[in-house]
C-alpha positions in Angstrom: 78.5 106.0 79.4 76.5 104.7 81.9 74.8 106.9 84.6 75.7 105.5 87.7 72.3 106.5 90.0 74.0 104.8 93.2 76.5 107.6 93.6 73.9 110.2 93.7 71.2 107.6 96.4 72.3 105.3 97.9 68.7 104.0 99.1 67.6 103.8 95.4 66.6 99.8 94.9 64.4 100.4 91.7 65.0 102.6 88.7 63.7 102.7 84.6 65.9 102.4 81.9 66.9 101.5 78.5 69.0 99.2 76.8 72.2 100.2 75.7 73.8 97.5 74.0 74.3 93.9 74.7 77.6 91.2 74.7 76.6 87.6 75.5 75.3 87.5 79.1 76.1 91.2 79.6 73.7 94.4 79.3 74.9 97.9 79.2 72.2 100.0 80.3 71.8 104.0 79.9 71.5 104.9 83.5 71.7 102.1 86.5 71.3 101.8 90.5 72.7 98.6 90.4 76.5 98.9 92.6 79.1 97.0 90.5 81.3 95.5 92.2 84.6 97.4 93.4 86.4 99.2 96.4 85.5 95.8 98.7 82.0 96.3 98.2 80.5 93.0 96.2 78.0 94.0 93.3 74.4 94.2 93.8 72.1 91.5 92.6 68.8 91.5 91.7 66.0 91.7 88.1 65.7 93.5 85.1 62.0 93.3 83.8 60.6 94.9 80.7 58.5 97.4 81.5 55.5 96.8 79.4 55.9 92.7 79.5 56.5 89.9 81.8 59.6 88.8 81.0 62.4 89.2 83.7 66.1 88.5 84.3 68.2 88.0 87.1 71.1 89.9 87.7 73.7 87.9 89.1 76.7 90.2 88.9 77.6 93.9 87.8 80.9 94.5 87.0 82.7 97.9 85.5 85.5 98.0 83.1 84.7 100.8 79.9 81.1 101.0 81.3 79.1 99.3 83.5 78.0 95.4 82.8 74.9 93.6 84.3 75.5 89.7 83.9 72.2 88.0 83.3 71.3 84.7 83.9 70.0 83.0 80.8 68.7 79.6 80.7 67.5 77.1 78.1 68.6 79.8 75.1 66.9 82.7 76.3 68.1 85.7 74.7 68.9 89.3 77.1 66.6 92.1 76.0 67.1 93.7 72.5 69.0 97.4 72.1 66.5 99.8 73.0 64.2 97.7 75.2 63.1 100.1 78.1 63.5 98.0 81.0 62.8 98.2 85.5 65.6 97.1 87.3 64.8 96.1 90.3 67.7 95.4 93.2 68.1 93.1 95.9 67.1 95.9 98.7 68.1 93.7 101.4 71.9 92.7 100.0 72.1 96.5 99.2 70.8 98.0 102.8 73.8 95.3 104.5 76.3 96.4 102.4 75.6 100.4 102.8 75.9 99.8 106.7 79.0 97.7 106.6 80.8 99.9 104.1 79.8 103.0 106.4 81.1 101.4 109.4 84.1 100.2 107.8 84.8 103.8 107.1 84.4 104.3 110.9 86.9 101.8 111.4 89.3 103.2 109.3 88.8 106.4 111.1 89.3 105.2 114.4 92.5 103.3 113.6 94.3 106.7 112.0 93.2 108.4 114.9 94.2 106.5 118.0 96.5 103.9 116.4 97.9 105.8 113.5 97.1 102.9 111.9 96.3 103.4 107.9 94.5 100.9 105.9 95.6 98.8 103.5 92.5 97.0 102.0 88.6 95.8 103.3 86.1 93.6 102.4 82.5 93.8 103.2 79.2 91.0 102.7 76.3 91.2 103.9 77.1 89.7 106.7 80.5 90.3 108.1 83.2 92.6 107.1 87.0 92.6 107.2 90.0 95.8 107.3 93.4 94.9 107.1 95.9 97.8 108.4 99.8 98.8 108.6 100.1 98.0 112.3 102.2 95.9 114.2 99.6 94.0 116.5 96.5 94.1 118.5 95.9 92.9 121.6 92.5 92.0 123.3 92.1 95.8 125.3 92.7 97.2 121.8 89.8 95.3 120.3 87.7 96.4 123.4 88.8 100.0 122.5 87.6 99.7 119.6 84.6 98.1 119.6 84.0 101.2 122.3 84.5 104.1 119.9 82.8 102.1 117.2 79.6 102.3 118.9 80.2 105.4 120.8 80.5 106.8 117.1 76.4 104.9 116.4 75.4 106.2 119.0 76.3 110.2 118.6 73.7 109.4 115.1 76.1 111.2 113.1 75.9 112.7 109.0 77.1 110.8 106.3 77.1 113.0 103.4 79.1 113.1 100.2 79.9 114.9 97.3 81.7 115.9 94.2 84.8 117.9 94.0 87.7 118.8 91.4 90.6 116.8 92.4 92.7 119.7 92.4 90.1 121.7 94.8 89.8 118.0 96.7 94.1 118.2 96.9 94.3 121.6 97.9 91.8 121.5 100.7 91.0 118.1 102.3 93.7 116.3 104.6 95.6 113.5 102.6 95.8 111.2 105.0 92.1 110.9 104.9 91.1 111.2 101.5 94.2 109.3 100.4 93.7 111.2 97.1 97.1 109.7 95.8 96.0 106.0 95.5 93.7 107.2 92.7 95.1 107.2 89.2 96.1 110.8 87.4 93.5 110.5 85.1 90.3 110.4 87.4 90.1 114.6 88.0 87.4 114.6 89.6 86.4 113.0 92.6 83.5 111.3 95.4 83.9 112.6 98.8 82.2 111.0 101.8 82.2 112.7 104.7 81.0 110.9 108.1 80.5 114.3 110.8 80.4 117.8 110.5 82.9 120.5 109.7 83.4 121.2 113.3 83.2 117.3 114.5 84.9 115.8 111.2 85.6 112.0 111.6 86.3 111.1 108.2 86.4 112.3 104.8 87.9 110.3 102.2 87.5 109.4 98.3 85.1 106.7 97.9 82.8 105.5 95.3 80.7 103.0 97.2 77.2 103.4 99.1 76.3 104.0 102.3 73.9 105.0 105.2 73.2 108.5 106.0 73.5 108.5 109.7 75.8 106.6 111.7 73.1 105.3 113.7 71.7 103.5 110.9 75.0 101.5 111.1 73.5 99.6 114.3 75.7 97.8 117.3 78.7 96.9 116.1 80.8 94.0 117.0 84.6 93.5 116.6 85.1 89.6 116.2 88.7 88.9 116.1 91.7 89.8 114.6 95.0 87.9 112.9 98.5 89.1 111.8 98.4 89.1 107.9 102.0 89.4 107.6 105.2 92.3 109.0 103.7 95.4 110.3 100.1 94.5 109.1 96.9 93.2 110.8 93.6 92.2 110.1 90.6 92.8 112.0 87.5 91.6 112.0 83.4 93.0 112.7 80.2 91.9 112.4 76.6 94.8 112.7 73.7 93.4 114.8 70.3 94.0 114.0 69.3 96.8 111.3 67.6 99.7 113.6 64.8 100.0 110.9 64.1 96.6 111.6 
């Protein structure tokens, strides 16, 4: 089984490993930072390189089914590199930092709606550029957007903790509000389970099971914009956001 390194750091773009096995296009490594894709959050991209060579691969896609896959792009014949190859992968650290701010603030989001809307979510999707959260609620008018575009920023702006960890899912039942961690959406079989907490114990705004990356203060997430919003059907809405410039930048 593959280590997953991105559940551990989430700022981790380049890490050493060794070849697993292969299947066509794929590569099954030992240990990986690469995010397959999952959760709303697209997989990273990026290169494989050996590590005493020059020959290199690009990454086009990372998916996880048994393990986790890294689809290469091979032209003209070229062949993936052989069982046992030690290899550098090396991830696209722009596509990565984009995606770690928009999934933290679409945790925020989520947050905000339960809150003041009682509003629970019902599916996202982030790029690097934009990100969407559909929710079971009836419909939003333009003050409601303003709201919370408000709190959104509000929320940057305190430069809150984003921490996470591991817990027993029984522990995680027993102790953590369900409506947050929404533990029962998981299948029976997963018994343990990824926390991420945005806040403190004492100024908790969300803690929920999630297995994606993210920032590790909300003020990392930047100026937040909500762009619109459409009905996606009875009882369910969609809305939409955009993140301005990255403060590191």
């Amino acid at each position: 089984m593959t280590d997953a390194l991105y559940l551990e750091d989430s700022e981790q773009t380049q890490f050493v490993a060794t070849v697993d096995r292969t299947a066509g296009d794929r590569v099954v490594l030992d240990q990986t930072a690469f995010y397959p894709e999952g959760g709303g959050q697209p997989a990273d991209t990026g290169s494989l390189k050996l590590k005493d060579g020059d020959e290199s691969w690009s990454v086009t896609d990372v998916q996880k089914k048994d393990t986790i896959y890294h689809h290469l792009e091979l032209e003209n014949g070229a062949e993936p590199p052989a069982p046992g190859t030690t290899v550098v992968g090396e991830l696209d650290a722009d596509r990565r930092r984009a995606h770690n701010r928009y999934h933290t603030a679409q945790h925020l989001l989520s947050a905000v709606l339960l809150e003041e809307f009682d509003a629970q979510t019902t599916g996202n999707q982030l790029y690097a550029d934009r990100a969407r959260l559909d929710c079971a609620y009836e419909r939003f008018d333009d003050a409601d957007l303003e709201r919370l575009e408000q709190r959104l920023n509000d929320l940057v702006d305190d430069e809150l903790p984003v921490t996470w960890e591991t817990l027993d899912r029984e522990d995680a039942e027993a102790r953590l509000d369900p409506d947050r961690t929404r533990l029962h959406l998981l299948p029976e079989s997963i018994t343990e389970v990824r926390i991420v907490q945005i806040g403190t114990d004492d100024a908790l705004i969300d803690r929920t099971a999630c297995a994606g990356t993210h920032v590790e203060n909300t003020a990392e997430i930047g100026r937040l914009e909500v762009t619109g919003r459409e009905t996606r059907g009875p009882d369910e809405e969609r809305v939409r956001f955009q993140l301005g410039a990255d403060p590191r930048q």
